[in-house]
N, C-alpha and C positions, 0 to 999 in steps of 0.2 A: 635530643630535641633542642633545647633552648642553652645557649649558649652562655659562660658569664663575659662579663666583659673582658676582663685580662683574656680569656680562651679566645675569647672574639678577637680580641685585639693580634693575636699571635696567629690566629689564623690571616687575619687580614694583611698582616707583615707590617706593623705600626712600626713606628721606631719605640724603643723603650721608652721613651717618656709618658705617647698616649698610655700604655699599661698600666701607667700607676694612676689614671686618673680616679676620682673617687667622687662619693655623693659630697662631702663636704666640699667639692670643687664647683660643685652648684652653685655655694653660697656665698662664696668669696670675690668678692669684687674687684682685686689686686688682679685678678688672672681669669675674669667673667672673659676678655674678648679671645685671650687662648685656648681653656676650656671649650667656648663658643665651636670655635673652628675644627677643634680635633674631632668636637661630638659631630660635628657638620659632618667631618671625613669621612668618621665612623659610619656614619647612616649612607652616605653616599656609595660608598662601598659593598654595603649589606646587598644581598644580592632580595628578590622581592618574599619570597620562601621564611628569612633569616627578621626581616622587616615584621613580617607577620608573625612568628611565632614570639617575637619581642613585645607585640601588642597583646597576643593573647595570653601571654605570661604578665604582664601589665596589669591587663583586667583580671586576671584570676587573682592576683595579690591584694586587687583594694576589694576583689571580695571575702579573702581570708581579711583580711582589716580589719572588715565591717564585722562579720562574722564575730571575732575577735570583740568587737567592740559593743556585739551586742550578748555575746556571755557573761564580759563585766557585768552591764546594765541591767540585765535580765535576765540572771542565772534561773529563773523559774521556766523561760521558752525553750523548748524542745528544738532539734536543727530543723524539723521541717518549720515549725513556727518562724523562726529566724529566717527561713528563706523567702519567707513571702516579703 
C-alpha cells in the first residue's frame, strides 16, 4: 500500500542523493531551497493513486498522535471515548 520514501524514491529512479532525504531536512535552512525541489520532484512524479494513499496514511498518523495523546492525558477514556 503506502510506500516509504527511500522505496518511493527507488521506485521513481531518484538519483541517490534524494534517497537520503529525511524529516530533519525539513528544518534546516542551509538546504530548505534543495530539499524544496527534490520534494517538488517527488510529488510531481507520484502518479494520483500513490498521492493519495500518502494523504491517507498522513491522516491516519495525526489520528494515532491524537489518539496517543489522549492516553497520556486521559488514561481513564475508553478508545471509543477517545474517538469522539
Amino acid at each position: 500500500m503506502m510506500h516509504g520514501v527511500r522505496s518511493l524514491a527507488r521506485t521513481l529512479r531518484l538519483p541517490s542523493p534524494c534517497r537520503e532525504i529525511t524529516f530533519r531536512s525539513m528544518f534546516s535552512t542551509a538546504h530548505q531551497d534543495q530539499a524544496d525541489a527534490v520534494q517538488t520532484e517527488i510529488f510531481r512524479r507520484m502518479s494520483l493513486t500513490q498521492k493519495l494513499e500518502l494523504a491517507v496514511a498522513m491522516q491516519q498518523q495525526a489520528r494515532d498522535l491524537m489518539d496517543s495523546g489522549l492516553k497520556l492525558s486521559h488514561p481513564q477514556f475508553t478508545a471509543t471515548e477517545r474517538q469522539r
